[in-house]
C-alpha positions in Angstrom: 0.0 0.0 0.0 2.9 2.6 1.1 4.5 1.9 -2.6 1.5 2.5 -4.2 1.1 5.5 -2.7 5.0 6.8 -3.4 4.0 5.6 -7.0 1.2 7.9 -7.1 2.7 10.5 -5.6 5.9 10.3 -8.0 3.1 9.7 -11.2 1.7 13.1 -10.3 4.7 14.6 -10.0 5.8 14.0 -13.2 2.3 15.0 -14.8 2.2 18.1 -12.9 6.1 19.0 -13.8 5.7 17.6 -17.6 2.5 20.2 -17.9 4.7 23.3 -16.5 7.0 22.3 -19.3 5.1 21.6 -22.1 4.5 23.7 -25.1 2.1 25.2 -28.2 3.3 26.6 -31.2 0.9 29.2 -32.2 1.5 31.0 -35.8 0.0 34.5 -36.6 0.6 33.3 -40.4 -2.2 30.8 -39.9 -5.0 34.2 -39.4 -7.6 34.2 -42.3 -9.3 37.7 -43.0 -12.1 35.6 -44.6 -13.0 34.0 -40.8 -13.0 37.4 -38.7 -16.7 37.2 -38.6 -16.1 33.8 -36.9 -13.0 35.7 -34.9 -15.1 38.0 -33.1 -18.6 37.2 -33.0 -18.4 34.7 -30.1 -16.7 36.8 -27.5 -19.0 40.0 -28.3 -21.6 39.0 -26.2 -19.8 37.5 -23.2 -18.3 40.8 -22.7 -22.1 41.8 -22.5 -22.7 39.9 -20.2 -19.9 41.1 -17.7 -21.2 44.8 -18.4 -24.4 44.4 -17.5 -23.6 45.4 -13.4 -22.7 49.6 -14.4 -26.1 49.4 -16.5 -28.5 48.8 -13.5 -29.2 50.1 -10.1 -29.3 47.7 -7.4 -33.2 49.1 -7.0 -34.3 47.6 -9.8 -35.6 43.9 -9.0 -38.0 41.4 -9.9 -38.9 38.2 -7.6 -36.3 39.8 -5.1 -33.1 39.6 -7.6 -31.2 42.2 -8.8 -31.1 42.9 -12.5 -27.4 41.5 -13.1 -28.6 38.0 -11.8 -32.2 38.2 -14.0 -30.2 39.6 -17.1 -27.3 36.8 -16.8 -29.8 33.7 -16.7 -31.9 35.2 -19.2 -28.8 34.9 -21.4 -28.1 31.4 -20.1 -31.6 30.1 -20.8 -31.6 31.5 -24.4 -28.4 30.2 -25.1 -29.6 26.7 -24.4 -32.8 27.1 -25.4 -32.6 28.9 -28.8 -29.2 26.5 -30.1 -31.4 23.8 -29.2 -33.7 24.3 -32.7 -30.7 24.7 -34.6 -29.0 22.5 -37.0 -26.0 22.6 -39.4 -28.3 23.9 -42.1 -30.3 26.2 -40.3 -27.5 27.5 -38.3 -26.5 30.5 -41.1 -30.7 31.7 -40.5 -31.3 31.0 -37.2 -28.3 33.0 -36.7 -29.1 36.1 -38.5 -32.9 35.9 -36.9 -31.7 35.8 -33.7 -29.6 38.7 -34.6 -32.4 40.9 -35.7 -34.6 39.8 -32.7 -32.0 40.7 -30.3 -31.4 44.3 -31.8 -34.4 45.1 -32.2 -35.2 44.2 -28.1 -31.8 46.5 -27.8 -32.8 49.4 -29.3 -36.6 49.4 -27.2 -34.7 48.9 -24.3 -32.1 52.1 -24.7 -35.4 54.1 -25.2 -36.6 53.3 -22.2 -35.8 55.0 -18.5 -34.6 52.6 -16.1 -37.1 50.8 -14.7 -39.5 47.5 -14.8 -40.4 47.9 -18.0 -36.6 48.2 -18.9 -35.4 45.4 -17.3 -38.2 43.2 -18.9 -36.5 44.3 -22.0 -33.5 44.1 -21.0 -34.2 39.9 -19.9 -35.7 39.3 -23.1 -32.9 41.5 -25.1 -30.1 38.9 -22.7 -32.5 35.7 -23.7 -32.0 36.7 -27.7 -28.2 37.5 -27.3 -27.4 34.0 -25.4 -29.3 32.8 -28.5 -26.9 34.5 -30.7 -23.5 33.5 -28.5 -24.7 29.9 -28.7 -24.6 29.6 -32.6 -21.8 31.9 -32.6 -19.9 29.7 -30.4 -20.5 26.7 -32.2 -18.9 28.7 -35.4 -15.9 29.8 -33.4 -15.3 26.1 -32.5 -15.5 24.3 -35.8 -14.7 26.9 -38.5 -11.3 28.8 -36.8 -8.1 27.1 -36.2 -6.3 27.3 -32.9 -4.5 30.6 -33.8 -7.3 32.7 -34.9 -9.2 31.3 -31.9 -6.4 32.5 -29.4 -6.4 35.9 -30.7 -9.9 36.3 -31.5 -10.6 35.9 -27.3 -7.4 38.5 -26.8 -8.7 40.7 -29.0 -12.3 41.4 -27.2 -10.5 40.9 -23.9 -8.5 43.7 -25.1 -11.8 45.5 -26.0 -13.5 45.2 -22.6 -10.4 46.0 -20.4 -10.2 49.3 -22.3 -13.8 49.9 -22.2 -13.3 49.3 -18.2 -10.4 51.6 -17.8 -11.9 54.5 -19.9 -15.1 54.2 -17.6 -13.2 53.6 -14.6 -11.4 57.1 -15.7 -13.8 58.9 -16.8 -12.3 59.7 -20.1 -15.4 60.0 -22.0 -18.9 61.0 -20.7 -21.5 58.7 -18.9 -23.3 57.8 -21.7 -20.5 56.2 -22.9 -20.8 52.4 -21.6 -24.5 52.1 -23.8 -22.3 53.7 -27.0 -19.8 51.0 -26.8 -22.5 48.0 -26.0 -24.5 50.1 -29.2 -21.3 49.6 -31.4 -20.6 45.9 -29.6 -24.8 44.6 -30.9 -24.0 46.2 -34.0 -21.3 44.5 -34.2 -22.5 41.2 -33.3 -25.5 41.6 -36.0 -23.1 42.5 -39.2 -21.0 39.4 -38.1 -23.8 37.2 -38.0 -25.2 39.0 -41.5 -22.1 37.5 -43.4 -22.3 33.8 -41.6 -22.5 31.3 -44.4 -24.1 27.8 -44.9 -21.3 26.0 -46.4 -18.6 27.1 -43.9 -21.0 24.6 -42.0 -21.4 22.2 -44.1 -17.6 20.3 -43.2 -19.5 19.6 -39.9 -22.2 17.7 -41.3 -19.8 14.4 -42.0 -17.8 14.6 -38.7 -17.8 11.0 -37.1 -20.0 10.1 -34.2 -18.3 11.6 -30.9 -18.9 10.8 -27.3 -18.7 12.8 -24.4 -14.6 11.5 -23.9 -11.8 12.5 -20.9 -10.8 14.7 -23.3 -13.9 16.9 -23.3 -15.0 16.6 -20.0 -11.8 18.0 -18.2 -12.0 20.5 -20.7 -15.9 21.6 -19.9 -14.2 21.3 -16.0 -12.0 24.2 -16.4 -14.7 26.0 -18.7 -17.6 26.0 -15.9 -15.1 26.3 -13.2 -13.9 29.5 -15.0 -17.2 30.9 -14.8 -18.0 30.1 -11.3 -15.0 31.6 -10.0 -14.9 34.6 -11.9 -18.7 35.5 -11.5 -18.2 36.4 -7.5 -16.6 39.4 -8.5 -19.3 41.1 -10.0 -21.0 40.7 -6.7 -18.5 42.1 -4.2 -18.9 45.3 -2.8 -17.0 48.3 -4.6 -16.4 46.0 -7.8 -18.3 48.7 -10.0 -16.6 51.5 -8.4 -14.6 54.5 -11.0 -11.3 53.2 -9.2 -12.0 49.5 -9.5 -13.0 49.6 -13.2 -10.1 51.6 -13.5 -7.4 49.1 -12.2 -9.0 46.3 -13.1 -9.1 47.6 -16.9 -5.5 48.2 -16.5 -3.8 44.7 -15.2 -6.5 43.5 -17.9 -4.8 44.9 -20.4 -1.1 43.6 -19.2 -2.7 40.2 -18.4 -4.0 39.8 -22.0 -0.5 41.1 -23.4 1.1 38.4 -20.8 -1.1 35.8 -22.1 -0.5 36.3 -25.7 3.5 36.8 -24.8 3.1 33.3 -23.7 1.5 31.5 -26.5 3.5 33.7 -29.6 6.9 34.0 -27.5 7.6 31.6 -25.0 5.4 29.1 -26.4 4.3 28.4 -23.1 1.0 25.8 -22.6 -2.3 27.1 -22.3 -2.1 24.9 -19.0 -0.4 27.9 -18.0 -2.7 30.3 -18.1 -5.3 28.4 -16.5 -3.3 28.0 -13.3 -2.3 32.1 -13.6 -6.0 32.3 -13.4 -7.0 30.5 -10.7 -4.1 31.8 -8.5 -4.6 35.7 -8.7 -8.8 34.8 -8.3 -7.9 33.0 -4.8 -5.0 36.1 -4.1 -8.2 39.0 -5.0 -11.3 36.9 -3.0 -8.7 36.6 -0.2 -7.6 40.0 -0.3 -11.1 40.9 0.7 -11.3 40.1 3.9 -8.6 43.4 4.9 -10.8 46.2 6.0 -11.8 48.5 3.0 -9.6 51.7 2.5 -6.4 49.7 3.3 -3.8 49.1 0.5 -4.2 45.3 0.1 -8.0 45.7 -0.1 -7.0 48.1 -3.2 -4.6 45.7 -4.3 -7.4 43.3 -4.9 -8.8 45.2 -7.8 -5.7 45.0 -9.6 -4.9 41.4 -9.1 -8.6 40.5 -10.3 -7.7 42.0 -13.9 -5.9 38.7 -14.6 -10.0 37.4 -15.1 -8.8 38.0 -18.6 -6.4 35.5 -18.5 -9.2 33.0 -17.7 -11.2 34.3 -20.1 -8.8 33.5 -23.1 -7.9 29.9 -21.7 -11.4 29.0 -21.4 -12.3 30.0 -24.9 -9.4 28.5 -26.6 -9.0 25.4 -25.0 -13.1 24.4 -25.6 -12.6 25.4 -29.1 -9.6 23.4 -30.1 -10.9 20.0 -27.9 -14.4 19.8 -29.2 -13.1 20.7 -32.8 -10.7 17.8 -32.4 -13.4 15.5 -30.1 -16.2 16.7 -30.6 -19.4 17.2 -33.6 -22.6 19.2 -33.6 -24.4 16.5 -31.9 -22.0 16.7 -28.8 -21.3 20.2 -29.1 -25.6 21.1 -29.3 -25.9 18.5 -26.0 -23.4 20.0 -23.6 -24.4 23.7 -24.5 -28.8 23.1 -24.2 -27.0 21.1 -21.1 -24.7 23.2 -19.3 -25.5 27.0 -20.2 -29.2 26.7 -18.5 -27.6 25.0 -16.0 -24.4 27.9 -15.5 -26.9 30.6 -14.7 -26.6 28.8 -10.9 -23.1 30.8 -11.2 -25.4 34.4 -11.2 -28.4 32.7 -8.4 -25.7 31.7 -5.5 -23.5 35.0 -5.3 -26.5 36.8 -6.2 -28.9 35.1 -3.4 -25.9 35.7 -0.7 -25.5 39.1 -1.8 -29.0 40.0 -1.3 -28.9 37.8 2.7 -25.8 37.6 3.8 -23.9 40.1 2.0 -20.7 39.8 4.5 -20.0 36.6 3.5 -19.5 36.6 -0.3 -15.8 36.7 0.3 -15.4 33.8 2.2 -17.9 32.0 -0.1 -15.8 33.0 -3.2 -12.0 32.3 -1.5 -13.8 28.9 -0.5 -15.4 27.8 -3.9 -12.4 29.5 -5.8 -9.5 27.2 -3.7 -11.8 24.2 -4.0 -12.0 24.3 -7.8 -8.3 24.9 -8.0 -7.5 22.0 -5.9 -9.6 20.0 -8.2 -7.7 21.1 -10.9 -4.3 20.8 -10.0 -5.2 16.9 -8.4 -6.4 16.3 -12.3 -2.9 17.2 -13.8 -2.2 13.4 -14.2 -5.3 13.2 -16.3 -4.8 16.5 -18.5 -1.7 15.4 -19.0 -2.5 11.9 -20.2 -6.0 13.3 -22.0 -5.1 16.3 -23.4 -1.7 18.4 -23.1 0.9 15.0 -23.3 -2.6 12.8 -25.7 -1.4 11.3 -28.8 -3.9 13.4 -31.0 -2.6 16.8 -28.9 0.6 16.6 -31.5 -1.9 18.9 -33.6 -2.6 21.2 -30.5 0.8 21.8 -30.1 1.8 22.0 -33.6 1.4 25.2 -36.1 -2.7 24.3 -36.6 -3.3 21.3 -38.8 -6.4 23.1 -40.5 -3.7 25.4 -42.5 -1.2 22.5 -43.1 -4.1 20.9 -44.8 -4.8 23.8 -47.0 -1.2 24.3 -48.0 -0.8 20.4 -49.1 -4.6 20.5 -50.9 -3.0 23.9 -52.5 0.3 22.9 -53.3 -0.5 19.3 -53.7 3.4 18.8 -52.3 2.9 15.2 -51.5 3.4 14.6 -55.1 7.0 16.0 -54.6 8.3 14.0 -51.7 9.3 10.7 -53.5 5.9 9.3 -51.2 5.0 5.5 -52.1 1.0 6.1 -53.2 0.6 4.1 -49.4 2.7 6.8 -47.5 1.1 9.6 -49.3 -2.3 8.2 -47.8 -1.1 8.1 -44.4 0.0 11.9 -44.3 -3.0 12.8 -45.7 -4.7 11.0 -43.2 -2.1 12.5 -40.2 -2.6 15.3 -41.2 -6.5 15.6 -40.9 -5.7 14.5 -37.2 -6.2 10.6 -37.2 -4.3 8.1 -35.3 -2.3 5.4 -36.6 -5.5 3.4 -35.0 -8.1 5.1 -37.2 -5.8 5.2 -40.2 -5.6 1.4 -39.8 -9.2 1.3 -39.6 -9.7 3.7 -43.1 -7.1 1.6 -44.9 -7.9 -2.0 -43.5 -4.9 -2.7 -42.7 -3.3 -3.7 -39.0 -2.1 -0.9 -36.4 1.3 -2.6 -36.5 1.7 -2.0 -40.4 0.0 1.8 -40.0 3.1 2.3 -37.8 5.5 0.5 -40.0 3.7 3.6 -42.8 4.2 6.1 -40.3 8.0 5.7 -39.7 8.7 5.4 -43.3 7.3 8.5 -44.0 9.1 10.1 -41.0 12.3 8.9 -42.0 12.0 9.7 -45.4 10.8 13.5 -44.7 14.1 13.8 -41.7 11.7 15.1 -39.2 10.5 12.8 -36.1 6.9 13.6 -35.3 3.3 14.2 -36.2 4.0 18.3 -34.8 7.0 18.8 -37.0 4.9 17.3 -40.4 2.3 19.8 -39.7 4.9 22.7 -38.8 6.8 21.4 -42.0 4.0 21.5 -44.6 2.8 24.3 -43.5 5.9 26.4 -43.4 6.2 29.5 -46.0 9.7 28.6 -46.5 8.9 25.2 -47.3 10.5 24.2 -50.6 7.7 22.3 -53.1 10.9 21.0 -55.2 11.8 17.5 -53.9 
C-alpha cells in the first residue's frame, strides 16, 4: 500500500512537472481575414454579459433579484434554449434571426428610462443575445483554427479591459458604456449577417463523438472558470470608477502576458489556466482586509488577470471539441450546461442580497476548492489532453492550414511518397491516429506504424507536430 502511494505521488509529479514544461506553437501566419466574422462574433456577447452590473441600479428587481442576476440567466436560458432548434443547415438563418430579434429588443430597451419595463426588455434582449453566443460559439469552435481562436478571445479581452479603464477614468462622458454596447450589438448583427451555410457544411460528416476525458476536463476548467470569476461582480466596490479603472489596467497587461506566452515563450495554455485560478484566490482573499487599506485596493488589480481566464477557457473548448467533438456533442453539452451555469449568477446573487458579509469567504472557498480540483487532475490532463497522442496537432502550427497548404500545393506529389505513404500523411494530417488510419485503410495498427515511420524517415523530421509545422511552413520548398 505505502509503494503505491509513493508511486502515485511520483506519477503526479511527473504529470504536474511535464504540464509546466510543455508547449504550443501558435502562428499568426495561420490568421484568415475571410474567418473574422467567426474571430469575433463569439466573444462579443460575453463581454455583454460582464457589463451588464454599471447598467442597473441595485433598486431595480423582480422576484427579489437584482437585475445582473435576472439579465445573466436570461442569457443562459436563451443560449440553451434557442441553439437547441438549430441545426448545421439552419444555423447561417437561425443566426441572423436571432440577430435581428435581439437588436431590435436592444434598441426598445435604450429608449426606455430605467425601470420594470426596462429590465423586462432588457431579460428578453439577454435571452436573444445567449441565442446569438450559442450559434456563434459553435462557429468559433469548428470553422477557426487554434491561432485565430487565441487571438480572436485577446482581441475582445483587449476591447472590454479598455472599455473598463476608460469608464473607470472617466475619459469620456456617462453615456459612454450604452455607446460601446451600441457599437458591440451592432457589431454582433453584421458578423452574424455574413455567416455562411457552407462554412458549415464540413461539420455535417464529422464522425460520431462521445462525451470523452478529453472533453470533460475540458468543460471542467470551462464552468469552473465561470464560477469563479462570477463572484466578483458581486463584491462590494467591484463597479466603483477606481476599480474599473485598475481592473481595466492589469487587464490589459494580463491579456499582453497571455498572448507573450503563447507567440513567444510558447508556453501551454495549461499555464494560463493556473495564472487564473491563482490571482482569483490572491483578490477573493484579499477581501477580507478592511476597506480603504492598500491590500484591499490591491485586490482590484490582481482580479484583472480574469482575462487570462477568459482566453484559456475559450481556446482550449474550441480546439478540444473541434478535435473531439461534432454538432451532436457540441448542441448537448451547450442546451445542457448553459441553462444549468446561470446557478453561477443565483448563488452569489442570493448571498448578496442575505448575507452580504460573506460573499468573500464563499468565493475564496469555492475559488481554492476548484483549484484544488484542478491541479489533483494534472495526471489526467496530462494523459488526455496536453501529453494525448492526438494533442501533437494542438501543439503543432494548426493542422487546418497544413491541410490547406498540401490540398494547394498538392506537395505530397514532390516527396518521393509511395502512393501508401502519401495516404497516411493525408490521413495524419486531418488528425487521425495510426488506429483510425488502420481502420480507413484496412490494414493492422502494426503496419499503419511500420507507414508512419517510413514517411518520417523519409521527410528527416520525427513527429506528427514537425509534419504539420513542415508542410505548412512558407519557407517550405515544393521541389523535392
Amino acid at each position: 500500500m505505502a509503494k503505491a502511494k509513493q508511486d502515485m505521488k511520483r506519477g503526479f509529479a511527473a504529470s504536474f512537472l511535464a504540464l509546466l514544461r510543455s508547449k504550443d506553437n501558435i502562428n499568426v501566419r495561420n490568421v484568415r481575414v475571410s474567418h473574422l466574422k467567426y474571430m469575433l462574433i463569439f466573444p462579443l456577447a460575453p463581454v455583454f454579459a460582464n457589463m451588464q452590473g454599471v447598467l442597473f441600479s441595485d433598486s431595480i428587481q423582480l422576484f427579489n433579484l437584482d437585475a445582473m442576476t435576472l439579465m445573466g440567466s436570461a442569457y443562459c436560458v436563451g443560449a440553451g434554449v434557442l441553439f437547441a432548434f438549430t441545426s448545421t443547415k439552419n444555423m447561417a438563418l437561425v443566426s441572423k434571426a436571432s440577430a435581428l430579434v435581439t437588436a431590435a429588443a436592444f434598441i426598445v430597451w435604450l429608449l426606455l428610462p430605467e425601470s420594470l419595463p426596462s429590465l423586462l426588455t432588457a431579460i428578453f434582449f439577454m435571452f436573444g443575445l445567449g441565442g446569438c453566443a450559442a450559434c456563434a460559439s459553435f462557429a468559433y469552435t469548428f470553422t477557426l483554427n487554434n491561432t485565430e481562436r487565441l487571438l480572436g478571445a485577446a482581441a475582445i479581452s483587449l476591447f472590454f479591459a479598455l472599455n473598463q479603464l476608460i469608464s473607470g477614468l472617466s475619459l469620456l462622458s456617462g453615456v459612454f458604456d450604452k455607446t460601446y454596447l451600441a457599437a458591440l450589438i451592432l457589431g454582433t448583427c453584421v458578423c452574424l449577417s455574413f455567416y455562411k451555410a457552407e462554412d458549415f457544411s464540413a461539420t455535417e460528416s464529422r464522425p460520431k463523438a462521445s462525451l470523452n476525458p478529453a472533453l470533460k476536463l475540458t468543460l471542467y476548467f470551462f464552468i469552473a472558470h465561470y464560477f469563479v470569476e462570477i463572484f466578483y461582480t458581486y463584491l462590494p466596490g467591484s463597479s466603483s470608477p477606481a476599480a474599473m479603472a485598475a481592473n481595466g489596467a492589469v487587464g490589459i497587461l494580463a491579456i499582453c502576458l497571455a498572448v507573450a506566452l503563447q507567440l513567444i515563450t510558447r508556453r501551454s495554455v495549461w499555464t494560463m489556466c493556473n495564472l487564473f485560478f491563482i490571482a482569483m484566490i490572491c483578490t477573493y482573499g484579499l477581501y477580507f482586509m478592511p476597506e480603504g487599506t492598500a491590500l484591499r485596493s490591491f485586490a482590484r488589480y490582481i482580479h484583472g488577470f480574469e482575462q487570462m481566464g477568459y482566453i484559456a477557457a475559450y481556446y482550449l473548448l474550441g480546439c478540444v471539441f473541434k478535435k473531439h467533438g461534432n454538432f451532436h456533442i457540441f448542441k448537448l453539452c451547450l442546451v445542457t450546461i448553459l441553462p444549468v451555469s446561470m446557478i453561477s449568477y443565483v448563488i452569489p446573487g442570493a448571498i448578496s442580497a442575505h448575507s452580504p458579509e460573506l460573499l468573500p469567504l464563499a468565493a475564496t472557498l469555492i475559488s481554492g476548492a476548484v483549484f484544488v480540483v484542478f491541479i489533483l487532475l494534472s495526471p489526467a490532463y496530462s494523459k488526455y489532453l496536453f501529453y494525448a497522442e492526438w494533442s501533437d496537432d494542438f501543439h503543432a502550427v494548426d493542422m487546418t492550414e497544413a491541410v490547406r497548404r498540401v490540398e494547394e500545393s498538392d506537395v505530397l506529389e514532390n516527396l518521393k511518397l509511395t502512393p501508401r505513404e502519401k495516404e497516411v500523411a493525408a490521413f495524419l494530417l486531418h488528425g487521425k491516429d495510426a488506429k483510425q488510419i488502420a481502420d480507413e485503410l484496412k490494414i493492422s495498427v502494426h503496419t499503419a506504424n511500420f507507414h508512419i515511420k517510413n514517411l518520417y524517415k523519409k521527410l528527416g523530421i520525427n513527429n506528427r507536430s514537425e509534419l504539420f509545422a513542415r508542410l505548412s511552413s512558407h519557407s517550405f520548398s515544393l521541389k523535392p
